[in-house]
C-alpha positions as CSV (number, residue, x, y, z in Angstrom):
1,X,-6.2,10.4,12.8
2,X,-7.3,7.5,10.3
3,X,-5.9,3.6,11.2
4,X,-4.4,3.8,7.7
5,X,-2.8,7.2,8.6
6,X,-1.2,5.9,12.3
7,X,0.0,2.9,10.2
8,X,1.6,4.9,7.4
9,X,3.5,7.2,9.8
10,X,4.3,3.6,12.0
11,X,6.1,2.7,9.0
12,X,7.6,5.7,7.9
13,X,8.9,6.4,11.0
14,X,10.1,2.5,11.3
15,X,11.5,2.4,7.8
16,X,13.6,5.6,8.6
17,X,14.9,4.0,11.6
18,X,16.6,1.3,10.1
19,X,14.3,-1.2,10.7
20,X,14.4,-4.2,8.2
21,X,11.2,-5.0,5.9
22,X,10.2,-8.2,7.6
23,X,10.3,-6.7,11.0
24,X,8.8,-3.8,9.7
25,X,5.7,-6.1,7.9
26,X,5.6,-7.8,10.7
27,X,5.2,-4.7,13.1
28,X,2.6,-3.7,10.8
29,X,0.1,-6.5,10.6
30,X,0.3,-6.5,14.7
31,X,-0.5,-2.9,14.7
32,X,-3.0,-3.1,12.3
33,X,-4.6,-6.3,14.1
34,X,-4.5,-3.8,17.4
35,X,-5.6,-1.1,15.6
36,X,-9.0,-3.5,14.1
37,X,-10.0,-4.7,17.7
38,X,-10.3,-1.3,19.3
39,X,-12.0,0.3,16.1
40,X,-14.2,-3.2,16.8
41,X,-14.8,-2.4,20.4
42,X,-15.8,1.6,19.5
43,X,-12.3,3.0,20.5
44,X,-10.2,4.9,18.6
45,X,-6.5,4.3,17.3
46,X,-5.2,6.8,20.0
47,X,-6.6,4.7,22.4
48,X,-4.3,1.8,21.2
49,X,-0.5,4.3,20.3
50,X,-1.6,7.1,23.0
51,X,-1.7,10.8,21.6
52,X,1.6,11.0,19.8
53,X,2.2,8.8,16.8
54,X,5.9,9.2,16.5
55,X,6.9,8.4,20.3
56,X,4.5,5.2,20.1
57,X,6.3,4.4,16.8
58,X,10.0,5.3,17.9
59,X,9.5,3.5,21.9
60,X,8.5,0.0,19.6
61,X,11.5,0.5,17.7
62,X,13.9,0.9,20.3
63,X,12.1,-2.1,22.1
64,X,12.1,-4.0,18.9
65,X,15.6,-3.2,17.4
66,X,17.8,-2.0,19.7
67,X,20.4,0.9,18.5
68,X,23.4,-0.7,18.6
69,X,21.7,-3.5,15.6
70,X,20.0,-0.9,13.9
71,X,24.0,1.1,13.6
72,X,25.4,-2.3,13.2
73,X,22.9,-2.9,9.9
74,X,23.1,0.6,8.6
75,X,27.3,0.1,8.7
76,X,26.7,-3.3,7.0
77,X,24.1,-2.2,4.2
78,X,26.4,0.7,3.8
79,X,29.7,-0.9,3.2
80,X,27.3,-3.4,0.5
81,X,26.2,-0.5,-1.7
82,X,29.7,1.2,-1.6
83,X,31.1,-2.7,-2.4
84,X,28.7,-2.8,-5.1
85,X,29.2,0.3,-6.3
86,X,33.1,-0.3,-6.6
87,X,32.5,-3.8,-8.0
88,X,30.2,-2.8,-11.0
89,X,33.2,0.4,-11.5
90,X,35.9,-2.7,-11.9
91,X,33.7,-4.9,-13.8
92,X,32.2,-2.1,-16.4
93,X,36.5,-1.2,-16.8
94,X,37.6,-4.6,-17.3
95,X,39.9,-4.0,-14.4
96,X,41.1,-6.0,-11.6
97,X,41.8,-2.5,-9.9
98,X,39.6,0.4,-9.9
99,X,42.3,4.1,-10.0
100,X,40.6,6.5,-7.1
101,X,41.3,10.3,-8.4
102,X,39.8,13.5,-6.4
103,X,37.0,13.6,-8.9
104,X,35.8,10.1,-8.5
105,X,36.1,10.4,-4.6
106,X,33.9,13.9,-4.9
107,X,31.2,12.5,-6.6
108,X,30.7,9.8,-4.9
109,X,31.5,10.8,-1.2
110,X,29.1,14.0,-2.3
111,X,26.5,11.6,-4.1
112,X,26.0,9.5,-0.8
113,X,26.1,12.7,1.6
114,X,23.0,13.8,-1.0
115,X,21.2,10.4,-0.5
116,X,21.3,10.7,3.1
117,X,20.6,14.3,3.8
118,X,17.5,13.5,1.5
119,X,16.3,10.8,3.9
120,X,16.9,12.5,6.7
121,X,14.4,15.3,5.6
122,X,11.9,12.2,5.2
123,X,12.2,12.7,1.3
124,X,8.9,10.4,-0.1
125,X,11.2,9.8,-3.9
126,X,11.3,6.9,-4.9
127,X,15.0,5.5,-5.3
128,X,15.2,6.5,-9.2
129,X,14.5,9.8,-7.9
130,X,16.4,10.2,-5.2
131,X,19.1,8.9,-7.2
132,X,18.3,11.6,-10.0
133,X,18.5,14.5,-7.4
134,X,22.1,12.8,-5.8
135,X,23.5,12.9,-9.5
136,X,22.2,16.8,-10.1
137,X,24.4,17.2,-7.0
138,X,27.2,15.1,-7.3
139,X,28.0,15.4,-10.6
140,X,28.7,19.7,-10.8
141,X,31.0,18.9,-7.5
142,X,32.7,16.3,-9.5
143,X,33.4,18.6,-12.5
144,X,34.5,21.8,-10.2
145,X,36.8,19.2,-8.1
146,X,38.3,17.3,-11.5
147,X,39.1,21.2,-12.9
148,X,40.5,22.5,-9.5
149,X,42.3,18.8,-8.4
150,X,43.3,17.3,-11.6
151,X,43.2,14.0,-12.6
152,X,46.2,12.5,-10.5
153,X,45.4,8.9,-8.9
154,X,44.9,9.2,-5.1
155,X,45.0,5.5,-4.4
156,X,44.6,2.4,-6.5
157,X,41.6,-0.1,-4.5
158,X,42.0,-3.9,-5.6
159,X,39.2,-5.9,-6.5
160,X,39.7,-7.8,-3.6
161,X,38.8,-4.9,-1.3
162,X,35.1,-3.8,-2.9
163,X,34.7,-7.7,-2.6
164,X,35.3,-7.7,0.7
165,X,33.4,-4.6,1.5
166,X,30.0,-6.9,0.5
167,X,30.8,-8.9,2.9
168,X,29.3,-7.3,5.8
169,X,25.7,-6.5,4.3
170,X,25.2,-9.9,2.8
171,X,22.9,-11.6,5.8
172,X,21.1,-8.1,5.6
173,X,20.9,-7.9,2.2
174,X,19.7,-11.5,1.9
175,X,17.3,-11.4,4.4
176,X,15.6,-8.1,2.9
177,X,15.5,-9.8,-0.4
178,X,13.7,-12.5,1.2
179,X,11.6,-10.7,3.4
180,X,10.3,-8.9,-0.2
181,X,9.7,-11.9,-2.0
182,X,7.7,-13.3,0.6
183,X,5.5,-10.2,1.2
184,X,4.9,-9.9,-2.7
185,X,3.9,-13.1,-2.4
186,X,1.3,-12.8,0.7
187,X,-0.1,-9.6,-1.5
188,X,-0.6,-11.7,-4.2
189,X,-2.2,-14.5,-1.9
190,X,-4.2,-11.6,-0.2
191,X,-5.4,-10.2,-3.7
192,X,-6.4,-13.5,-5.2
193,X,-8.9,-14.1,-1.6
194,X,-10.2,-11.0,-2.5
195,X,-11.3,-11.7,-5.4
């Protein structure tokens, strides 16, 4: 197994754990630094992780971001996107409430159960993609549950509540925007040395 390979499944594995980007950059560069001695010093990269990539990658994790965080960030990011979600469905109505019926609840609750059974199969889409494949899903279970359930309001959810539900995932999503912005900009710096 190629350096570039032990670091690609490093970060799949890492990313899929929950792992936020600047941990996981960070992670990355040590690895990679490890990974550069020993190939320096005529040993291989199983000599550095051991024979099996994913425990290597998974014991770091654990050591690095404890489960109870990484359930703690995955609730918070959650809660975000459904705020968000909710938010721009208020905002695109001109409403200060958003009317909950059995068809909007299908699609969505079915759209998100799509997203994350893709991940768990370690889909490689990219996020228009994946979002592309939750919608070919969603939206038939939508239709069939709108025809069999009707279009009688469930519940009616305030603004107020989608607002609060960003709440949460704000430090997480914050800290991954930054986190991006500085590693575009140490590819940049990296490109511009290497030319």
């Amino acid at each position: 197994m190629t350096n570039e390979q032990i670091l690609a499944a490093c970060r799949s594995n890492w990313e899929y754990r929950g792992i936020d980007d600047a941990s996981v950059r960070e992670m990355l560069e040590e690895l990679s630094a490890h990974l550069e001695d020993a190939q320096a010093a005529g040993r291989s990269g199983q000599d550095v992780i051991g024979q099996e990539v994913r425990s290597f990658a998974a014991a770091w994790a654990r050591e690095r971001a404890p489960f109870s965080r990484r359930v703690a960030r995955t609730v918070s990011m959650t809660c975000f996107g459904i705020g968000c979600v909710l938010v721009l469905a208020c905002l695109f109505r001109w409403s200060t409430e958003l009317a909950v019926t059995p068809a909007y609840l299908a699609f969505w609750s079915s759209f998100c159960a799509a997203t994350v059974v893709w991940e768990l199969r370690r889909g490689n889409l990219r996020m228009r993609a994946r979002w592309a494949v939750a919608i070919a899903v969603a939206l038939p279970i939508a239709i069939l549950t709108g025809l069999l359930a009707g279009d009688e309001v469930l519940f009616a959810l305030p603004l107020w509540a989608a607002l609060a539900l960003l709440v949460p995932g704000l430090p997480y999503a914050a800290a991954d925007a930054r986190a991006r912005k500085s590693g575009h900009a140490a590819d940049a710096t990296s490109a511009a040395q290497a030319r």
